[in-house]
N, C-alpha and C positions, 0 to 999 in steps of 0.2 A: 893918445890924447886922453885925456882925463872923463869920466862918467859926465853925465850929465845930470842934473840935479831935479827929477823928477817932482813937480803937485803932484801932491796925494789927498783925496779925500779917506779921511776916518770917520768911522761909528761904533760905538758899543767897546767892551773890553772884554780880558780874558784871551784865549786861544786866534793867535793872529793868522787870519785867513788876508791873501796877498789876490784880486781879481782882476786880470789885465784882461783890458777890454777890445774889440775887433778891429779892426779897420775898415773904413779909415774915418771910425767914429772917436768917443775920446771915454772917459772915465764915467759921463755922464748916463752912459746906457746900463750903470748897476745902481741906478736910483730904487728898482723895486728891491735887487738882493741887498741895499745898505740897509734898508726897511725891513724886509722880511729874516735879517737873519743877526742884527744890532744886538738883540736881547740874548744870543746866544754864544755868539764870541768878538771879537775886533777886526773886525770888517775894514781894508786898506783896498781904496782904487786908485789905483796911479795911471796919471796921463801919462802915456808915452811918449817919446819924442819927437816933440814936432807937434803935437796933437794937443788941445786944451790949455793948461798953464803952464809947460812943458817947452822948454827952448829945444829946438833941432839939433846946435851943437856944430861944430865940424867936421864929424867922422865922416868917411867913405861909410855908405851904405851896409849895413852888416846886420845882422841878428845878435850876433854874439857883445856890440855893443850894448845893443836893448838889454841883453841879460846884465850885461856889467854894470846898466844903471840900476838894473833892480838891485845887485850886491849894494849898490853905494847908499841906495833906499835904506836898507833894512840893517847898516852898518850904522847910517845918521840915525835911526830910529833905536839901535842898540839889538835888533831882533835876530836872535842866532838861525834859527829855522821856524818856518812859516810851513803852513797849508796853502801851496800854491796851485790857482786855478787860471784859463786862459781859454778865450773862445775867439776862434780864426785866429787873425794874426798873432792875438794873447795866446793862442797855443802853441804856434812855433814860437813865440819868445819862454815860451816855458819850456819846450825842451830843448831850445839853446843852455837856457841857466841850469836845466837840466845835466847838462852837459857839461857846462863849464863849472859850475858850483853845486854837485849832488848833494852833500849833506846839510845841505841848507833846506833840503822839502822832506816835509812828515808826513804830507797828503796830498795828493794830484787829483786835480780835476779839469782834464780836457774837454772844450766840447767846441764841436760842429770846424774842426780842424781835421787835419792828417797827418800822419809820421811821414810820406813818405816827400821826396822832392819833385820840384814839379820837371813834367816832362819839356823837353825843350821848346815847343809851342808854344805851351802855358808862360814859359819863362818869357817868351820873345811878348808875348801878349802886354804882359806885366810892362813891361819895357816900352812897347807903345804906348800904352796908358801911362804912363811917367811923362814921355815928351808930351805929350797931347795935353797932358793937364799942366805942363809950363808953358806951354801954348797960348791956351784956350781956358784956365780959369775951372775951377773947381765944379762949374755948373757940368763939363761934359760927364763927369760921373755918376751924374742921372741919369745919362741913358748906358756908359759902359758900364757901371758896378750895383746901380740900387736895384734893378727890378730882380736879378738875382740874389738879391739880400735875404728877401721875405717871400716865403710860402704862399701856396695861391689860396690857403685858408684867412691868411693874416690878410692878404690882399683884398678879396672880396669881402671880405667881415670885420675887419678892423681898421676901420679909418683911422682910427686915433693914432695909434700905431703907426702905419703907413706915414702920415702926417710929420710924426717926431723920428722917426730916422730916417724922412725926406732932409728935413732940418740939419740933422746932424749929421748927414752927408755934406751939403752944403755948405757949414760951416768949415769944412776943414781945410788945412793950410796949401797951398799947389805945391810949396817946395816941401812942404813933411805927404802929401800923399806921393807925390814920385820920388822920397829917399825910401820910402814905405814898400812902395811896389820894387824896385828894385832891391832890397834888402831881402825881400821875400823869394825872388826871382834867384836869387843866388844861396837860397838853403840847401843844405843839407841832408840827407835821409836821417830818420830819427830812431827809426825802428831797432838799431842796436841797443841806445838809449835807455829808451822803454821799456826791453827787455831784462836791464840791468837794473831799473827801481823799484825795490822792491820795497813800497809802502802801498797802504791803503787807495786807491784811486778808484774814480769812476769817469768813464766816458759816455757822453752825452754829445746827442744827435736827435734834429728835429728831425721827423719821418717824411716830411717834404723837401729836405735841403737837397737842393742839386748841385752845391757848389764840395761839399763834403759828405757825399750820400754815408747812409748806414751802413754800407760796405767797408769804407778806408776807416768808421770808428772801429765796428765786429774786432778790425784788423789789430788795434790799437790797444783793445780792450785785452785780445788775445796774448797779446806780445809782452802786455804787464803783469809782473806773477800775480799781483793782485786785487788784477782789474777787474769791473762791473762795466758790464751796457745798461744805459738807460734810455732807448727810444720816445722820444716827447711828443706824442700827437699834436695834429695843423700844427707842426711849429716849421720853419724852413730855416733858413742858414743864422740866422740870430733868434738863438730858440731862448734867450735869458730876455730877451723882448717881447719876443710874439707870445712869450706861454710865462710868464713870471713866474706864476705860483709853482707850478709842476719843476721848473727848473731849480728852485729855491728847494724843493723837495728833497729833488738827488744833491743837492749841497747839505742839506743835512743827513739824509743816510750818510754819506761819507764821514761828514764829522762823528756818525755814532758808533765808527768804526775806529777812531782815535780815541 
């Protein structure tokens, strides 16, 4: 079946940086990096599919579709290779296209993901949460996916916070968060991948994430010839929210490394 034709929010020009955003939020949680980083090159957030302006499409569940819509993104926009960055779900769609399209990334930036696949529990998890949310409506993912989203710094000190990616949990689609969860359920290890790109990258991890502790990034960082850890204090699993500035930081080290 043919790509899907991805919304993209743009900012700024110059050097196109590509930021696929978590699940099962949408484009909308790089409002502070289109901000904080516009003046310094061309800043692309693409909704994913299913997610924000982004039709779901017909495919079977897969990662490697998501990668194919970024090819067909940056094919309609004419952009040979990008600086591709991805947090949670946005990371394993980056080392899908990783995968299926290498010479397309001049710069990687994972965060608050993993290389590795999920254990079969994990998997079957994902799978419950799929039916359950065609069930029952996008509300039950406030209690099985948001309180593990955010940090118990962000939790007790950041209302604001808390508040907008309550929201943007809620907002998202039943039939794109169970093609999502299952898509995810059936990845792949990436850890060959990684070991084979050899550009500029840094990985990033908030120091509270329990969903992708600093362990599986170390992992990540090590496995790329030319990777950087960057640890984000009080941040937890959506650390380009809970900690904007500091995450926008290690997005430009990277860039001053291209």
């Amino acid at each position: 079946m043919p790509p899907v034709e991805l919304a993209v929010r743009e900012v700024g020009a110059g050097l196109p940086v590509v930021l696929l955003h978590a699940f099962p939020l949408s484009s909308a949680m790089w409002l502070d990096q289109r901000a904080g980083l516009s003046s310094v090159c061309r800043v692309l957030t693409p909704d994913q599919r299913g997610f924000g302006g982004s039709p779901l499409g017909d495919d079977p569940p897969s990662l490697d579709a998501c990668a194919d819509d970024l090819a067909a993104l940056l094919d309609r926009l004419e952009l040979d290779r990008v600086v591709l960055g991805g947090l949670s779900m946005g990371g394993y769609v980056a080392m899908a296209f990783l995968r299926r399209h290498p010479g397309r990334v001049q710069g990687l930036l994972l965060a608050d993901t993993k290389a590795s696949a999920d254990p079969p529990e994990a998997a079957q998890r994902r799978r419950d949460v799929a039916d359950l949310v065609l069930a029952e409506g996008a509300d039950v993912l406030l209690e099985a996916v948001l309180p593990a989203l955010l940090g118990p710094t962000t939790t007790a000190t950041r209302p604001q916070v808390t508040a907008r990616v309550r929201a943007l949990v809620q907002a998202a689609p039943p039939d794109a968060v169970a093609w999502a969860q299952r898509a995810m359920a059936d990845r792949p290890d990436s850890s060959a991948v990684l070991a084979a790109t050899d550009v500029p990258a840094v990985v990033v991890v908030g120091d509270e994430d329990a969903l992708s502790p600093e362990a599986d990034a170390r992992a990540m960082a090590d496995a790329l010839p030319q990777g950087r850890l960057h640890v984000l204090p009080g941040a937890g699993h959506l650390s380009a929210v809970e900690t904007p500035e500091t995450f926008t930081g290690a997005v430009l080290e990277l860039l001053s490394r291209l």
